[in-house]
N, C-alpha and C positions, 0 to 999 in steps of 0.2 A: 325174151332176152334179159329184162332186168331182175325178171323173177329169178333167171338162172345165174343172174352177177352177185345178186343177195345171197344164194342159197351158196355159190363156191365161199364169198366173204364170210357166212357163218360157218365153213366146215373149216375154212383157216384159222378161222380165232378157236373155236375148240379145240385145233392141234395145236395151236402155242398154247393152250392156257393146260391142254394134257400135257405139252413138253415143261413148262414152268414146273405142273405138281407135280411131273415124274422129278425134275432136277430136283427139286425141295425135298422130297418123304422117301423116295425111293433109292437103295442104294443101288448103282450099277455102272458102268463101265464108263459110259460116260460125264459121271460127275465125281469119278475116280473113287465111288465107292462113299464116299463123303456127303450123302445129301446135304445141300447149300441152307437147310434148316436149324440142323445143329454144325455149322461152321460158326469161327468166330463170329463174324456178322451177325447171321440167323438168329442165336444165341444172345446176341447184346437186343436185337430189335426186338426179340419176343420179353424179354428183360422188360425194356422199356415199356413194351405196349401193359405190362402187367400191374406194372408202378403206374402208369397213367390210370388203367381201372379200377384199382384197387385205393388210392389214394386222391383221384380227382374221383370217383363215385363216395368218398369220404367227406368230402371239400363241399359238391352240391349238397348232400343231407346233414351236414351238419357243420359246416364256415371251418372245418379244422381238417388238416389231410393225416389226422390220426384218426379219428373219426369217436371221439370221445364221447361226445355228448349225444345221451338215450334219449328217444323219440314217443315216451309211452306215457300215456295217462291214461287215467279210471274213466273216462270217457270212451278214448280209441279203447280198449279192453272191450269195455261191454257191449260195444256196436264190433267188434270180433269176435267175442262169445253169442252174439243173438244172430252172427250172419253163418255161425256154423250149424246152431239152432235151427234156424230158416232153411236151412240146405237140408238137413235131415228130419223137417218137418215139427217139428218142436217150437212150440210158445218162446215168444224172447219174454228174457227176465226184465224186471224193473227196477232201477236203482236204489237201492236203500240207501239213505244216510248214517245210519243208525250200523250199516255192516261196514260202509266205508270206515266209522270210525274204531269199528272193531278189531279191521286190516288194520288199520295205523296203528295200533294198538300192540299188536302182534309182530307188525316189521321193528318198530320200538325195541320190544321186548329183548327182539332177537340181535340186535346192534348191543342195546345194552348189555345184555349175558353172553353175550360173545358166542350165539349157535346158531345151529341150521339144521334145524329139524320138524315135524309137527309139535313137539311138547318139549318144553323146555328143561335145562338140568335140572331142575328141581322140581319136575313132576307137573309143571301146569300145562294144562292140553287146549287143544285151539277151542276149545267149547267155551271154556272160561271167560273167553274175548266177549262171545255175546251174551252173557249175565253183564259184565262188567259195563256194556252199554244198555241192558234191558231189553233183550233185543230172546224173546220166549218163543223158541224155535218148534216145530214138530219134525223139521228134517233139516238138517245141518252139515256142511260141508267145506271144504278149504283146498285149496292148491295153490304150492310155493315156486317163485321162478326167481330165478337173478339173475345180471349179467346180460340182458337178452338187448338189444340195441333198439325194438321196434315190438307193438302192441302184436302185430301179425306173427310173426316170430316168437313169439313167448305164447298166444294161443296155437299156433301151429305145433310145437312143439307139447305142447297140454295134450293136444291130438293124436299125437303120435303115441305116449301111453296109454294104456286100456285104464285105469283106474284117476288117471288124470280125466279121460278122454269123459269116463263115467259122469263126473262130479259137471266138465260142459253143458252135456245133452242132457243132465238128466232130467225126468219129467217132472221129478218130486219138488223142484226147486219152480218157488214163483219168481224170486228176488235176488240180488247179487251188491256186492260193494264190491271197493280192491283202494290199497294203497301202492304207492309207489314212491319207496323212501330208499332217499340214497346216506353212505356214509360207509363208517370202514370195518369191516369183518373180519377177522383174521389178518391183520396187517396188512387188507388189501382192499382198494378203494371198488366198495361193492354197491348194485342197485338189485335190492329187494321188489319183488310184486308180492303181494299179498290180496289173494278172490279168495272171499266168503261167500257160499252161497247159501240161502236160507228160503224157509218157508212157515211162516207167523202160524201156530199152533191155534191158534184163533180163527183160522183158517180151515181147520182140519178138524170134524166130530169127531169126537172117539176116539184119539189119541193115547194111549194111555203112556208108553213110552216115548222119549225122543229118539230117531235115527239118525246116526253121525258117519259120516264118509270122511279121511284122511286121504290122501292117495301118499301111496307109503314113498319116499323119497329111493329107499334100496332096494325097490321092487321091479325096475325097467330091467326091463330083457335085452341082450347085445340088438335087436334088429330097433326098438325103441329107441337105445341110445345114441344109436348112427342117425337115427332120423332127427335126432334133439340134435346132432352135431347139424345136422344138414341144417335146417330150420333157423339156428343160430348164424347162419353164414348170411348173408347178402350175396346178389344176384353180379354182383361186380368180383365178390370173392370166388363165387362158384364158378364164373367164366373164366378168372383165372387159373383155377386149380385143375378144369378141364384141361386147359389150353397147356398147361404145365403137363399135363398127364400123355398130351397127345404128341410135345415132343419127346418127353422121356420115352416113350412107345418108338419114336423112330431112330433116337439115337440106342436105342437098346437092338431096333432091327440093323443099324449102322456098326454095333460088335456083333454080331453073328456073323457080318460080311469083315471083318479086321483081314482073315487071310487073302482076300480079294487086294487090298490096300496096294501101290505101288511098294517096291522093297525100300525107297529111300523113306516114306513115312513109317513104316513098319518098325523102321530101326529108332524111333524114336518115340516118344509115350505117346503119340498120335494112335500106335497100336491100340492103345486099349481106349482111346476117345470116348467112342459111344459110351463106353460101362460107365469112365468117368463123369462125364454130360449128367447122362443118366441120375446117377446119385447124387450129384450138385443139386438137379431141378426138385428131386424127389426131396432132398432135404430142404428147399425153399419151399414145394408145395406143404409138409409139416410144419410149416415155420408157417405158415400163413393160415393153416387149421386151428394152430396152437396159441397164434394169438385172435382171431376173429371167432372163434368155437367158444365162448369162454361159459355161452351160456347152459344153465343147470335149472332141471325142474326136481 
């Protein structure tokens, strides 16, 4: 008898809780075609909850609900580059001083001449950095990030290009430095990373050339650069921009049903609701790409 009082009690709450998501997502006859999702309400709470994660997931990581302040040092980087090492079976590198000061060297450079690229206007190439420290390579390497909010996020992003991805794993590298200098780029308040990676030619018999890897900045392919957008978002952004996606998806199903609408809504821009909704959220979801996305390898 109580086994069968529990089992009616769970088949009632799964029909209220199917009758709730049909009123919510679904348009049809009895919520007059209007799922209660994208109704004004729907609309304001999903608003709301979006500002709470977006802006209180900004607050805990960093005391400001802009979310201003980067999370990244030469420390986190290199215990990121040696855990993607370790994943794919590869030696972790060891910290050079001598490369770290190379990076600083190089994000410097690039504040002061106002660029962003491997070699600067005037012809000097990231190899330069490590003469100018003494730093006598047999295999030499470099990748640039900026903008990135967190150490994870700017190597994930490293990952996500194949020539980026290169210069991570590669086997040729014993050693690593990075800077992390902030300041302003093109009239805009920028944070450079800057990974050397190397490997002491003293190290190496027989050397007779050095090998230098760049990973070219204008080389990522469209499916790269969507991953660099991904990777630059936070996990508070990406819930939201789901969450945004999944009612624009029902108010876009709520205008395909418009002719279903009573005639007294129909006679007024309620007609075309969903399309409207629709491209409201979808312009708040770019707006929230466009500023949390900012970062670039």
């Amino acid at each position: 008898m109580k086994k069968t009082k529990r089992s009616k009690k769970i088949v009632a709450v799964h029909k209220r809780v199917r009758h709730h998501v049909k009123m919510a997502v679904v348009p049809h006859a009895k919520n007059q075609f209007r799922p209660h999702l994208v109704r004004g309400y729907g609309i304001t709470t999903v608003l709301i909850l979006v500002a709470t994660l977006v802006f209180g997931s900004n607050w805990l990581s960093t005391g400001s609900v802009l979310g201003a302040e980067v999370n990244i040092t030469p420390t986190s980087l290199l215990n990121n580059v040696n855990d993607e090492r370790t994943r794919k079976g590869e030696g972790v590198l060891r910290y050079n001083k001598q490369l770290s000061q190379a990076a600083f060297l190089k994000a410097q450079d690039m504040l002061d001449k106002q660029y962003w690229a491997h070699n600067s206007p005037d012809g000097t190439t990231p190899w330069q950095w490590f003469g100018k420290v003494d730093y006598n390579y047999a295999f030499a390497g470099e990748n640039l990030a900026k903008n990135f909010q967190s150490a994870s996020a700017t190597v994930s992003a490293w990952m996500a290009s194949q020539k980026h991805r290169d210069n991570v794993l590669g086997q040729q590298y014993t050693e690593a430095g990075f800077a992390v200098v902030d300041g302003v780029l093109n009239d805009k308040q920028t944070t450079l990373v800057v990974a050397l990676f190397g490997r002491p030619a003293s190290s190496v018999a027989g050397v007779v050339a050095p090998v230098e890897n760049s990973a070219t900045l204008g080389s990522l392919s469209a499916m790269s650069r969507f991953g660099v957008v991904l990777q630059s978002l936070s996990p508070a952004v990406l819930s939201s921009i789901l969450l945004l996606l999944i009612v624009s998806m029902v108010a876009l199903l709520a205008h395909a049903y418009r002719r279903q609408l009573p005639l007294a809504v129909r006679q007024t821009w309620r007609y075309h609701h969903g399309l409207l909704k629709a491209t409201g959220l979808v312009a708040i979801l770019v707006v929230l790409v466009a500023v949390y996305s900012g970062g670039q390898i």
